[in-house]
Structures are given as structure tokens and as C-alpha cells.
C-alpha positions as CSV (number, residue, x, y, z in Angstrom):
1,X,32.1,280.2,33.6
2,X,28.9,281.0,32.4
3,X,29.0,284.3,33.8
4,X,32.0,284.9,32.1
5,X,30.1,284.2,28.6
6,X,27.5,286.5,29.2
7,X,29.5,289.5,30.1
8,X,31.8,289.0,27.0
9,X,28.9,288.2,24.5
10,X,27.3,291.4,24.2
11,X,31.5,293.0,24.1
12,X,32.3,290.2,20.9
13,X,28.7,291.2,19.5
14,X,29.1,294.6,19.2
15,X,32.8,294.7,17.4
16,X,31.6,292.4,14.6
17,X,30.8,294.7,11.9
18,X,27.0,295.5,10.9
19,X,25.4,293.7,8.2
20,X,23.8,296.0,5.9
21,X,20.4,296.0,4.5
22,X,20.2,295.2,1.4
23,X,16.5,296.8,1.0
24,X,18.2,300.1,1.7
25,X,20.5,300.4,-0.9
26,X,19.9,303.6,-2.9
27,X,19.2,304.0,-6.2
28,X,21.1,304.5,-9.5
29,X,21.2,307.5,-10.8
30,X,18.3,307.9,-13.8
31,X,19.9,308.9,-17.2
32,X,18.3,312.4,-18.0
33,X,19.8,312.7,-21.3
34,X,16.9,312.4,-23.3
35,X,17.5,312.6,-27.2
36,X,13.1,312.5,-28.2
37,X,13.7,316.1,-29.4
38,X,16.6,315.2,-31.4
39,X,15.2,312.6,-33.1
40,X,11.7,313.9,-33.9
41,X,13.7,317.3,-35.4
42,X,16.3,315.2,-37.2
43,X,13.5,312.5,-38.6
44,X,11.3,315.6,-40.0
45,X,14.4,317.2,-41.7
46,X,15.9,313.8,-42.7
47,X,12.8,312.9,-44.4
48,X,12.3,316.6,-46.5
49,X,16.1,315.9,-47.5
50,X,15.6,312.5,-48.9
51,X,11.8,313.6,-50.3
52,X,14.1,316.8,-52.3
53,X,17.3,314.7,-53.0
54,X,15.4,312.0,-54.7
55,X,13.0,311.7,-58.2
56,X,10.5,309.8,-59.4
57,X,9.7,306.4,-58.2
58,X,12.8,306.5,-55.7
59,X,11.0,308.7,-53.4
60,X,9.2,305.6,-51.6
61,X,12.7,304.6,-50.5
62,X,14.0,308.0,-50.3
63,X,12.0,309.7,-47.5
64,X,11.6,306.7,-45.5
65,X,15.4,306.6,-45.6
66,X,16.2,310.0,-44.8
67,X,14.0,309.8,-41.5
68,X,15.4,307.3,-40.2
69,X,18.9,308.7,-40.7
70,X,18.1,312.2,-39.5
71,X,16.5,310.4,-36.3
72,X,19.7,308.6,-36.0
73,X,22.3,311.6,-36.4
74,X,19.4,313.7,-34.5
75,X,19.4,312.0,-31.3
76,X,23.3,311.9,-31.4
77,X,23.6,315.7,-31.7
78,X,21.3,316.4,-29.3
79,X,23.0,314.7,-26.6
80,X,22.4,310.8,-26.7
């Protein structure tokens, strides 16, 4: 009887199926749509818009304004 266990344990052992490693899963895939050049381009003409499209003591709001939405519209033309 015990002889019998041994010569089926390594036969029951080996169709279990393997357990995988969990430290070798691989890794996602890195995003390489970057959008910095985008936004810097957009932010710069965004903000010489709003500086030329507003007057007077509405500049302060105007150019800060216009950065931020060129940045924003930037970034999504250029891809992100």
C-alpha cells in the first residue's frame, strides 16, 4: 500500500496545473503619449491671445486665463 502511494504521487503531482509566480508577471504597458509640448505651445499662444483680446485692467485675468485654456486645448490636440 505504501508503495502504491509513492509511485502515484509524483504521476497526481505533476497533472495538477502550475501555480504561477506572481513576482513574474510583466509589466503594463507605459503610456507614451505625452502632451508637455502641447501644452507649453498652447499656454504661450493662449496667453498672447487673452493679453491682445483684452484692455485695460482686464488683462490680469485675461492672460492668466488664456494660458490655462491654450494648455488645456494644447495638450488635447497634441495627442492627450
Amino acid at each position: 500500500m505504501l508503495a502504491a502511494s509513492l509511485v502515484l504521487a509524483p504521476a497526481i503531482a505533476s497533472s495538477e496545473p502550475a501555480i504561477q509566480n506572481p513576482l513574474n508577471t510583466p509589466a503594463p504597458t507605459q503610456n507614451a503619449n505625452s502632451c508637455m509640448e502641447g501644452t507649453i505651445a498652447g499656454g504661450l499662444i493662449g496667453a498672447g491671445i487673452g493679453g491682445v483680446a483684452t484692455r485695460g485692467r482686464a488683462r490680469w485675468i485675461g492672460i492668466p486665463v488664456g494660458a490655462v485654456g491654450g494648455a488645456l486645448l494644447g495638450c488635447q490636440i497634441d495627442g492627450g
